[in-house]
C-alpha positions in Angstrom: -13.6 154.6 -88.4 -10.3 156.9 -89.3 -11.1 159.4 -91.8 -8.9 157.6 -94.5 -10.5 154.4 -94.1 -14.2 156.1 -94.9 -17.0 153.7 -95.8 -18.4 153.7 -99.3 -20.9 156.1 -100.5 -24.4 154.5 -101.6 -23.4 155.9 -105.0 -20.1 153.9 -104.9 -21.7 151.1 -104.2 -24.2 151.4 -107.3 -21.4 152.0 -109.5 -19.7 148.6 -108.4 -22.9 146.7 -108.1 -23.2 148.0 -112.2 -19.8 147.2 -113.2 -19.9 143.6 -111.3 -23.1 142.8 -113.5 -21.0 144.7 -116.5 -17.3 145.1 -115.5 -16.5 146.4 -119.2 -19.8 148.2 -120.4 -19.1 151.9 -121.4 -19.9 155.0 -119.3 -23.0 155.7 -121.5 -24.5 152.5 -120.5 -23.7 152.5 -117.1 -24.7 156.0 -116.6 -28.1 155.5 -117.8 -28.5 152.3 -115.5 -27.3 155.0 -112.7 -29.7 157.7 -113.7 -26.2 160.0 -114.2 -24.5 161.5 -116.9 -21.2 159.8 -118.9 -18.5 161.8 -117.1 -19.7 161.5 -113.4 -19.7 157.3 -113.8 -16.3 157.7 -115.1 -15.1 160.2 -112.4 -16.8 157.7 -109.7 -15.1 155.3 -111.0 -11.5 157.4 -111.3 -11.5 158.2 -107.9 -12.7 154.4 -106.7 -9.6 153.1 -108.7 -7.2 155.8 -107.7 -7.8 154.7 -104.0 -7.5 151.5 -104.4 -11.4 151.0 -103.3 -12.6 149.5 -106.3 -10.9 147.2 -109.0 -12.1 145.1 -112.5 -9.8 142.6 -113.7 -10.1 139.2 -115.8 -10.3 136.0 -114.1 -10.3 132.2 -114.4 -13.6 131.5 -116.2 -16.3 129.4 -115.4 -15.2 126.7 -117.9 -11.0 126.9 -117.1 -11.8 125.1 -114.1 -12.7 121.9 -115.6 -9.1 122.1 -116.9 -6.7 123.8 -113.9 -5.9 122.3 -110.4 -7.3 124.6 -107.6 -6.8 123.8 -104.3 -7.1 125.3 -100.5 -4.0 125.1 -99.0 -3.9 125.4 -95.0 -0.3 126.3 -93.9 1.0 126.2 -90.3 3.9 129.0 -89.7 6.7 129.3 -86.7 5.2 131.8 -84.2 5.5 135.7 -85.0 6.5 134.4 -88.9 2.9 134.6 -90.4 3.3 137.8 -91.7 6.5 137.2 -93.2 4.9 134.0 -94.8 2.5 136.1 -96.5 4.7 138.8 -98.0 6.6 136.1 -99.7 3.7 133.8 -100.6 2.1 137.0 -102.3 5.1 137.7 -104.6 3.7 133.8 -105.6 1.9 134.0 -109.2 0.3 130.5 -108.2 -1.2 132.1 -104.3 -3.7 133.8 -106.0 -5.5 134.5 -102.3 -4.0 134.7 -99.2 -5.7 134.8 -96.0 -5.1 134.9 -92.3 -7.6 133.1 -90.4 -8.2 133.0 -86.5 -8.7 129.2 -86.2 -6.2 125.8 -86.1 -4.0 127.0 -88.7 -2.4 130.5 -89.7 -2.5 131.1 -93.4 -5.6 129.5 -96.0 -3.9 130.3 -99.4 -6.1 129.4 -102.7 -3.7 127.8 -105.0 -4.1 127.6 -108.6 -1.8 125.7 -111.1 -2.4 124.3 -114.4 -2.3 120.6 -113.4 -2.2 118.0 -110.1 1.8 117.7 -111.8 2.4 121.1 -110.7 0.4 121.3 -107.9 2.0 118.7 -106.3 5.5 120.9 -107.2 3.9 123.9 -105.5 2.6 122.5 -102.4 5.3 119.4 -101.8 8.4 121.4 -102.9 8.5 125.0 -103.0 6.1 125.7 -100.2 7.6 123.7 -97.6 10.8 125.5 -98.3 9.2 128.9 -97.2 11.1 130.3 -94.2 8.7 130.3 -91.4 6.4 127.7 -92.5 6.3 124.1 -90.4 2.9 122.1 -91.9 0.6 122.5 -95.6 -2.3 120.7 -96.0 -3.5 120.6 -99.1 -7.3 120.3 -100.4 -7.7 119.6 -103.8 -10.4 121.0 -104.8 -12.7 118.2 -106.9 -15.7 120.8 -108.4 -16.4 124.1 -108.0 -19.8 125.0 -107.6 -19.5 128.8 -107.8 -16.4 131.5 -107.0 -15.9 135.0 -106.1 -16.7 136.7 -109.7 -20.1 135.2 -109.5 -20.6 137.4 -106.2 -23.0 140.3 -106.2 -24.0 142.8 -103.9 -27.6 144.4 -103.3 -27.2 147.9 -104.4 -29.7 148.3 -107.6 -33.1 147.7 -107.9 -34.6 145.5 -110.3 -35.2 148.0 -113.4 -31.4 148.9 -113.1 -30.5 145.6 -112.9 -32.6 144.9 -116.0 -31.3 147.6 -117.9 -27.6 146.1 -117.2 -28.5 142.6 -118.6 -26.0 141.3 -121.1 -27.5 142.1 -124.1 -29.0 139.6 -126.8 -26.2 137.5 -128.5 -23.7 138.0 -125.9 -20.8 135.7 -124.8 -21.9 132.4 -124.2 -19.7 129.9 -123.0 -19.5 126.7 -125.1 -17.3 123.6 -125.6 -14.4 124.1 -127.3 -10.3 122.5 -127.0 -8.4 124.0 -124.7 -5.8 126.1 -126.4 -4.1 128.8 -124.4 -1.4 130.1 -126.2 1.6 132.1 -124.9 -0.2 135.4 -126.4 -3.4 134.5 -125.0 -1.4 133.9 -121.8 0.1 137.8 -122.2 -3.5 139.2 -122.5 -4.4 138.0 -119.6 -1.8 139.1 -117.7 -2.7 142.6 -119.0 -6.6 142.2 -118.1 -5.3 140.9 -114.7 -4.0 144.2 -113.9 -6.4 146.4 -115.8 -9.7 144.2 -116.5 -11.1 147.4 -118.2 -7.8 148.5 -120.6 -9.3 148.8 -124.0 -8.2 146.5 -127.0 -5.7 149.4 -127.9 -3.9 149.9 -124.9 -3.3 146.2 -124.7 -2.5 145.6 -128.4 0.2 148.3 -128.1 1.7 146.6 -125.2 2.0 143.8 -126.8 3.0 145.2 -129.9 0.0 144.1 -132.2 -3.0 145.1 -133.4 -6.0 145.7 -131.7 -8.0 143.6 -133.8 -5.8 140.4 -133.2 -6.2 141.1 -129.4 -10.4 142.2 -129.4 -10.5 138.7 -131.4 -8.8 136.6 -129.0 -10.3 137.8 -125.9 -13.7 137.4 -127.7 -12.5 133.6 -128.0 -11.5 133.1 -124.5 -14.9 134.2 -122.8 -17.0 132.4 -125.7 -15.1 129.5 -124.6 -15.8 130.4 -120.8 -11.5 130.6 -120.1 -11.8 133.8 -118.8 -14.6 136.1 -117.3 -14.1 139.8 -115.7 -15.3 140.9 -112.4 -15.5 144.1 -110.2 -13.9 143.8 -107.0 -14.3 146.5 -103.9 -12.7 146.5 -100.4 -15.1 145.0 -98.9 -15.0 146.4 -95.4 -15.3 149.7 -96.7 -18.0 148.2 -98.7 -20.4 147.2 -95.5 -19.0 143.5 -95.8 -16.7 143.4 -93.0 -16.9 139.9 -92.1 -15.3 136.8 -94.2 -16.0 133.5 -93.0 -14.9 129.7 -94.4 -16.7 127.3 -93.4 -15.4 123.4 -93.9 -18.3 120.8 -94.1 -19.1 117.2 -94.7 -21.9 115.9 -97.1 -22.9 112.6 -97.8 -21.1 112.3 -101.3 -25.2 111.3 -102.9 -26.5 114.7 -101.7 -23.2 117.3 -102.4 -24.4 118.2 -105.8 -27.8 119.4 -104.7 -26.2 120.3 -101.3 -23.5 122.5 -103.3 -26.3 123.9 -106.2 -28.3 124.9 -103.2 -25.7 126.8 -101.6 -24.8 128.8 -104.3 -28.1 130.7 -104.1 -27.2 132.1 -101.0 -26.2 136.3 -101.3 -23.8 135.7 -98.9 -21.6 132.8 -100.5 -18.9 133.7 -102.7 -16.7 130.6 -103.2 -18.5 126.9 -102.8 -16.1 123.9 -103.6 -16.2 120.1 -103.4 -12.6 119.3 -102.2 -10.8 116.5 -101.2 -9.7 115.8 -97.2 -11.8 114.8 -93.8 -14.3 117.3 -95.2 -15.5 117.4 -98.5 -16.9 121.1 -99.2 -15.5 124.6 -98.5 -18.0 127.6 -98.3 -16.1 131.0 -98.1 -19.1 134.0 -97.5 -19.2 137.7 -96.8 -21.5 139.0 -93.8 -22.8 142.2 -92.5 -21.0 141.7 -89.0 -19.9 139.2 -86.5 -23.6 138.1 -85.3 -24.4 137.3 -88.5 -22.0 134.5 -88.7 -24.2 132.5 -86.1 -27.5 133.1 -88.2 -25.8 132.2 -91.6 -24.8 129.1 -90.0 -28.0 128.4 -88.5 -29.7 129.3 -91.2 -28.1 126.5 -93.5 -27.7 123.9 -91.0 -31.9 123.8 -91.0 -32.5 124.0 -94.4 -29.6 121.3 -94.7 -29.6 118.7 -92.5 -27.4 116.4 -93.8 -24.9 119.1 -94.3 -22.6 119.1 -90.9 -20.5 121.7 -90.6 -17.1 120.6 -89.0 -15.2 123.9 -88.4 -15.4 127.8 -89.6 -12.5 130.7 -89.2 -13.3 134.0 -89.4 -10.8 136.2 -91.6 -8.4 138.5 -89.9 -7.0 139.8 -92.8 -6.8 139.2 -96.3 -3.6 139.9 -97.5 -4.4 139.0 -101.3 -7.1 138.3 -103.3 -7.1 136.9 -106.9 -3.9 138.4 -107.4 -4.5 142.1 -105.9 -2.5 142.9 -102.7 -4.5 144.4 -100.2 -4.2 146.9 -96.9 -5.7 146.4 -93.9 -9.1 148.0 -95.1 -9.1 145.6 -98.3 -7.7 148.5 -100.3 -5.8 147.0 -103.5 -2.1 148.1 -103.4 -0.4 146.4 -106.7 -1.3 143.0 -108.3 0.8 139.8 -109.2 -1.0 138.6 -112.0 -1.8 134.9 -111.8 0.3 132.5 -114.1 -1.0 129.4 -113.7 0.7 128.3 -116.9 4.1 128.8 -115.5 6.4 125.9 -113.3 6.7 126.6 -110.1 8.9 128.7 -108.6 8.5 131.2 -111.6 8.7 135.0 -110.5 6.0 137.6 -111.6 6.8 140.8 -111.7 4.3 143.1 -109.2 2.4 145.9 -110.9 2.1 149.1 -108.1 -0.9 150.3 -108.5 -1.1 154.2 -110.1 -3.9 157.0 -110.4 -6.1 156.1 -112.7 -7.0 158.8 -115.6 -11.0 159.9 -115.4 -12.8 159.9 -118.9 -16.0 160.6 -120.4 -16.0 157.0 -122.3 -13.8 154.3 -122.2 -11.5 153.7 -124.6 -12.0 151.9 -127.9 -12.9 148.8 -127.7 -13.8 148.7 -124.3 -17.5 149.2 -125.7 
């Protein structure tokens, strides 16, 4: 592998393994998970963010869903125009992951909107007017059994693991109306960029106080609207190999088929969704044979699961907002806006150095 595209140190991957169980803990508690003092988490995690190799930013939680449209969206370009397709689908705030699979079609975009009225704006009008693109299929997703932030990798032990545990009295998602303001909605395009920017830093963009914005974000997660997770480039990472897999399961068995599925350390996104198939599986693998064991692996503990078709990833060219090299490096971010109509341009954030310190900033704690 070329020198600039070096794998991850063990190290590095403790460090994200830590901040995907606690994306915003402080140094202090992470380095005594990592058995290392304050200021070398926080230079770890400097250099990680300044390359691009690491990332924490706040997502869709696990609650928003019963409220948004997601679907997969399978689009068919001209030939040679893929790549063009993708540069201007990832200036889209509503493509929050674009990738570029080698099987039937060319692009498998996961589109988010904030209802089927503007999905159907999204994938009938706006998408077919892409230059380059010919066909979009479009499968509504109906459930989601789990998604990428819910993805860990094996890099702790158990006593470090335990030590990371959210602590007692915690966020806990509950029930609650859904009530997303336009400030809630200007947070979040802050976390999207910088999942770990302290109350302060956010509060002055905004031009508020810190305690109005520590307040609402604590409402959003104890409502389960948002979550925050650590991503990595993966195939620096030792996870090389992304796979979807499209499946049919008799509809009485898909919620045990789906729960099951979930469990797997491999499977990052599991979805009912609508089409000739009715469940996507999107997992992360060691290399290229273990695609054939990961499928034979389910297929016998599932037998009335039939797989129909998988693609392996060429590239992804975004993921959850974060535009990505060729190594899964993060090189800006259009923050998601599934609030917005359509059509609606987001202004890209490039990413810049991040600054190393000791402890995070207030409020990150």
């Amino acid at each position: 592998m070329q020198e600039d595209a070096a794998l991850l140190s063990e190290e590095d991957l403790a460090l994200v393994h830590a901040l995907q169980l606690r994306p915003r803990a402080s140094w202090t508690v992470l380095g005594q998970a990592l058995g290392v003092d304050p200021v070398t988490v926080a230079r770890r995690w400097s250099r990680l963010a300044r390359r691009g190799e690491a990332w924490i930013l706040g997502s869709p939680g696990p609650l928003l869903f019963d409220h948004i449209c997601v679907a997969f969206v399978e689009v068919e370009c001209a030939v040679g125009s893929a790549a063009a397709v993708a540069r201007e689908l990832s200036g889209h705030a509503h493509a929050l992951t674009i990738e570029r699979p080698a099987g039937s079609h060319d692009l498998l975009v996961t589109v988010s909107t904030r209802d089927l009225l503007a999905m159907s704006r999204y994938t009938l009008d706006q998408l077919p007017a892409v230059a380059g693109v010919t066909a979009v299929r479009t499968r509504i997703v109906t459930h989601m059994f789990t998604e990428g932030g819910s993805w860990r990798i094996a890099a702790l032990d158990p006593g470090q693991r335990a030590q990371l545990a959210e602590p007692p009295g915690g966020p806990r998602a509950r029930r609650g109306p859904l009530d997303i303001s336009a400030f809630d909605r200007a947070i979040l395009g802050r976390l999207a960029v910088d999942g770990r920017a302290s109350y302060q830093a956010v509060a002055t963009a905004l031009d508020t106080s810190a305690s109005t914005v520590k307040r609402r974000i604590d409402r959003l997660g104890d409502l389960g609207l948002i979550t925050f997770r650590c991503d990595f480039a993966r195939p620096l990472g030792g996870w090389p190999v992304s796979v979807t897999f499209w499946a049919r399961v008799p509809p009485a068995d898909l919620p045990e088929v789906g729960q099951a599925l979930v469990r797997y350390p491999e499977v990052r996104n599991c979805a009912a969704i609508s089409g000739p198939y009715n469940l996507i599986l999107e997992v992360s693998l060691h290399s290229l044979p273990d695609v054939l064991r990961f499928e034979t692996q389910v297929a016998t503990r599932h037998p009335s699961l039939d797989i129909v078709d998988r693609a392996v990833i060429l590239r992804q060219d975004k993921l959850l907002g974060h535009l990505l090299d060729p190594h899964g490096r993060s090189l800006g971010v259009v923050p998601a806006d599934l609030w917005s109509a359509p059509g609606t341009t987001t202004r890209e954030h490039r990413r810049v150095p991040a600054p190393a310190a000791a402890e995070p900033p207030a409020g990150v704690r």
